[in-house]
N, C-alpha and C positions, 0 to 999 in steps of 0.2 A: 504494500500500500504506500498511498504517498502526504507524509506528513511536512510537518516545520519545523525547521531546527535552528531557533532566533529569528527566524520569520525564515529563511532559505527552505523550500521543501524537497526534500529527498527521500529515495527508494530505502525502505527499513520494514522489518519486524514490526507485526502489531503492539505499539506501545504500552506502557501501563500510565492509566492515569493517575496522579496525582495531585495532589491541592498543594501540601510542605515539604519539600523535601528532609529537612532535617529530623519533623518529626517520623519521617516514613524509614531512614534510616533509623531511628531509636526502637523504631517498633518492630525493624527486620532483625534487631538482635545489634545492630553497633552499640559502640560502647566510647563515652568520652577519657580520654585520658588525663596523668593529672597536669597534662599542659594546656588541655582545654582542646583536645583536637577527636571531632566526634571521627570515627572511623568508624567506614563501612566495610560489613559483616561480608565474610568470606561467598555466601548465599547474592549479595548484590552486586560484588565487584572489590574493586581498590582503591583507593587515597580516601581524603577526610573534607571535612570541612572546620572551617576554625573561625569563629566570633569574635570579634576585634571589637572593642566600644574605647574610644581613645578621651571620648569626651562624649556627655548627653546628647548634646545636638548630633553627633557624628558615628555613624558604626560603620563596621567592614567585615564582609564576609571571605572569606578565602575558599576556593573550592579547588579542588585538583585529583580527580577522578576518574574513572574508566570502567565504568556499566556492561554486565552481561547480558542485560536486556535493557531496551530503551522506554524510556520513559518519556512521559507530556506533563509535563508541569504546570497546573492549571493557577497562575497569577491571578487573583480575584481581585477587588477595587479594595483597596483599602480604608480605612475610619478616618484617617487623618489627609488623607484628598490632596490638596491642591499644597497645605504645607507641609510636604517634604516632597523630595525626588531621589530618585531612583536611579543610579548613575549602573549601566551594566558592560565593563569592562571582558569581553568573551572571546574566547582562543587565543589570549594574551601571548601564551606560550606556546610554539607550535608542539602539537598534539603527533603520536607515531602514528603512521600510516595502515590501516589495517587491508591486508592482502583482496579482503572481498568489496573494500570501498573501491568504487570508480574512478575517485579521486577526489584527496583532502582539501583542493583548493574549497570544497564545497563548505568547509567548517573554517574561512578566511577571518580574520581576528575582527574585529568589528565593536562599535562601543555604542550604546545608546544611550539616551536622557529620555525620562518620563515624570510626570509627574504620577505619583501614587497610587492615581484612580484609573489608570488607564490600564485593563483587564489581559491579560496577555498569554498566549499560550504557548511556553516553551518545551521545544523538545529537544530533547538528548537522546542522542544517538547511540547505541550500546559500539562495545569493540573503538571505542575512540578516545584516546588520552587527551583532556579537556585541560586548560586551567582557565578559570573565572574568578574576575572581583568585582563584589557587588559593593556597591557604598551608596547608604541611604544617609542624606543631611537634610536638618531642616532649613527650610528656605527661609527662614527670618536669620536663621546663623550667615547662613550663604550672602544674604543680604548685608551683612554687619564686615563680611570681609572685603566685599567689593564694594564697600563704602567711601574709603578713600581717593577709590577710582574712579568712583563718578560717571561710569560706562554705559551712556545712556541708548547705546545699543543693545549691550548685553542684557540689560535689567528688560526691557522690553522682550528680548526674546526669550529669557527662559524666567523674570523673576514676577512679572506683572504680568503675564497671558491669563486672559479670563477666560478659556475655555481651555480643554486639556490639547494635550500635545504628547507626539512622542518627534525627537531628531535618534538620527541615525547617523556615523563619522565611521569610515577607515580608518583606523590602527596605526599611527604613525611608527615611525623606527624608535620616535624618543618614547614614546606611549609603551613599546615592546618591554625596551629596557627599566624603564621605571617596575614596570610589575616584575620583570625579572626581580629585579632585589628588594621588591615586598615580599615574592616569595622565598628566597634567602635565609634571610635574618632567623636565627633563632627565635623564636619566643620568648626563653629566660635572659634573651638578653635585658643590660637592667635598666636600657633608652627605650627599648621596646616601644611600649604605647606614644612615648614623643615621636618615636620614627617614624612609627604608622600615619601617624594624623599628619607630619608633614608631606608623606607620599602620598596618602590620598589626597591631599590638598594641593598637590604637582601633578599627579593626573586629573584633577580636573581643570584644573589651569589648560595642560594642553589639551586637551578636549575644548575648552575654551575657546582656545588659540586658534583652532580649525574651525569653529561654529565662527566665529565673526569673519570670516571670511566670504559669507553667504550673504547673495542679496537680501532685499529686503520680503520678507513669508509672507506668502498671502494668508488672512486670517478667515483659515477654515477649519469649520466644527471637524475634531476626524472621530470617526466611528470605528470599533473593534475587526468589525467586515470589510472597513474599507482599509484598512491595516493589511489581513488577510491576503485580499486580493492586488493589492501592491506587489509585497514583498511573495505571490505567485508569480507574477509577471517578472518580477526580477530572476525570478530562479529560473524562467524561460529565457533569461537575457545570458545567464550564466551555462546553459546550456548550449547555446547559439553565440558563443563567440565572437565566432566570424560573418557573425548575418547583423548586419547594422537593424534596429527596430522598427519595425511599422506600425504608426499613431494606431491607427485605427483597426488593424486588425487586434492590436493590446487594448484599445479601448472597447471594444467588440467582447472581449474576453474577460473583462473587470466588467463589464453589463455599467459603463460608466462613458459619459459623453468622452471627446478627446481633452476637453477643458477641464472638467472635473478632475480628469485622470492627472495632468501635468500640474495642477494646483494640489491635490493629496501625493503626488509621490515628490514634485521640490520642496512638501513643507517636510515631510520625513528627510528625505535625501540630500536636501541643499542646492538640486541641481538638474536641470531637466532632463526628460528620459535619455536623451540622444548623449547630451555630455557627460549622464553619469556612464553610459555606455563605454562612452570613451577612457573615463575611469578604471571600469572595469576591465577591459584590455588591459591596462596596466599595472593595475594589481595584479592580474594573473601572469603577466610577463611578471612580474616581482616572486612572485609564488617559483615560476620556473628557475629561477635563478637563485633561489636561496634553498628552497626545498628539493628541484632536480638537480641542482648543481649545471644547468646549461651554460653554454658562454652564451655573452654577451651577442656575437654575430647567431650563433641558431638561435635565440628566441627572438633578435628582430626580424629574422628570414623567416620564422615561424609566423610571425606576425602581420608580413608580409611587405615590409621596408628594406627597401633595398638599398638605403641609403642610411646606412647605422649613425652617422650623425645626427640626422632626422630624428631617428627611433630615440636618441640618447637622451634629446633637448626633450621632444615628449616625456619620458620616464622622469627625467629629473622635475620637471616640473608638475606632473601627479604624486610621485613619490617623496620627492625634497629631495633627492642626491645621485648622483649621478649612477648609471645599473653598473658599473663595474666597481665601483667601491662600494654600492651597496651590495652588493652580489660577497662579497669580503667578509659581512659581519656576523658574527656567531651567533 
């Protein structure tokens, strides 16, 4: 069957639903340790998850996992709504490849903003080594630190929006490395909780960094369905490569005019269907190069440039750095 995995949907095993994850590990038999790190029971799989609260307004979840069967995680609207958000930092760390996947680019690292109430169905894919950081802050704190700054872009798009929202951002190189060494760090170390709250306060910053480079969103109600059939259409975009998109056959298929469609997927996306298109080419050339180990010349001949200069100024400019130095980094 064919599910979602962060909105991407892909060919898996009938899922198990769930509402908490942490509670449904406690109940298959894991067990928290005395560092605070619940681990999952031999019956579900491997790794843990660890609860991080640095400060009241501020928590962090750490997840780093790998499922014998996949699961849907049923996100419900939360009680406290519009003050707090949901920051979900996912496949931070590239994950091992498993033999019967098609291919991993489909679990590409990706980071979302929500507020609270926006209902969300994640799934996890079994046989796939995962790492996630979830950090939820309240938005009157989030508020008090970009106070100084006065960023009357910023506050408009994620601090003062009167209807819900979710954005969606590619995984920067520096975004990698930062959750790298959140997940690192001892626990007993005795900075611990100061580390943490500085790092998640550094990934959101560059999360940040990338959202204000977005024009200006058009202010539309988004709905849970129309979430859905977005982030469908994109996993047909991730499919098809090499076939540039057609408005209207994707709006045909979302059961949404062409206008509706490019106004709910730039306020998610940042970017209209066709240029995030062009996006995705280059993530994926990024993906060949650090995950296949290609050179630089077969994935822009792959790509179909024949002119690797070309190719190089594109990559560096979706990516930030140039593909043979980042093709380099561990």
């Amino acid at each position: 069957m064919k599910i979602v995995q962060y909105g991407i949907y892909i060919e898996m095993e009938k899922a198990i639903e769930i509402n908490n994850l942490p509670e449904y590990i406690k109940k298959s038999g894991g067990l928290t340790d005395k560092n605070g790190y619940l681990n999952f029971p031999e019956s579900l799989g491997t790794g843990y998850l660890k609860m991080i609260a640095p400060l009241p307004q501020l928590s962090i979840m750490l997840q780093h996992y790998e499922l014998k069967k996949s699961l849907l995680i049923k996100r419900s609207k939360h009680n406290d709504s519009k003050s707090t958000l949901i920051f979900s930092f996912r496949n931070v760390i590239g994950g091992k490849q498993n033999a019967q996947k098609k291919s991993s680019f489909k679990f590409m690292p990706s980071v979302q903003v929500s507020t609270a109430d926006v209902a969300l169905d994640i799934e996890v894919p079994n046989l796939f080594e995962t790492s996630n950081i979830i950090i939820r802050i309240e938005v009157n704190f989030l508020r008090q630190l970009l106070e100084k700054d006065n960023n009357a872009r910023l506050t408009e798009l994620v601090i003062q929006k009167e209807q819900s929202y979710l954005y969606e951002e590619f995984v920067s190189p520096k975004i990698q490395s930062v959750a790298a060494d959140i997940f690192e760090i001892a626990i007993s170390h005795p900075l611990a909780n100061f580390y943490y709250k500085i790092k998640a306060e550094e990934l959101i910053y560059l999360f940040f960094e990338n959202l204000l480079q977005r024009d200006e969103l058009p202010k539309y109600s988004i709905h849970p369905k129309d979430i859905k059939a977005v982030y469908k259409l994109r996993e047909e975009m991730l499919d098809n490569i090499n076939e540039p998109p057609k408005l209207d056959i994707l709006a045909t298929k979302a059961n949404m005019s062409v206008s509706k469609l490019g106004k709910i997927f730039k306020q998610i996306f940042g970017d209209s269907i066709y240029n995030y298109y062009q996006k995705l080419r280059m993530q994926k050339a990024a993906f060949l190069l650090r995950e296949e180990k290609l050179s630089v010349s077969e994935v822009g001949y792959q790509f179909g440039f024949s002119n690797l200069s070309h190719f190089s100024r594109l990559f560096e400019k979706h990516i930030g750095m140039k593909p043979k130095k980042y093709s380099k980094i561990n």
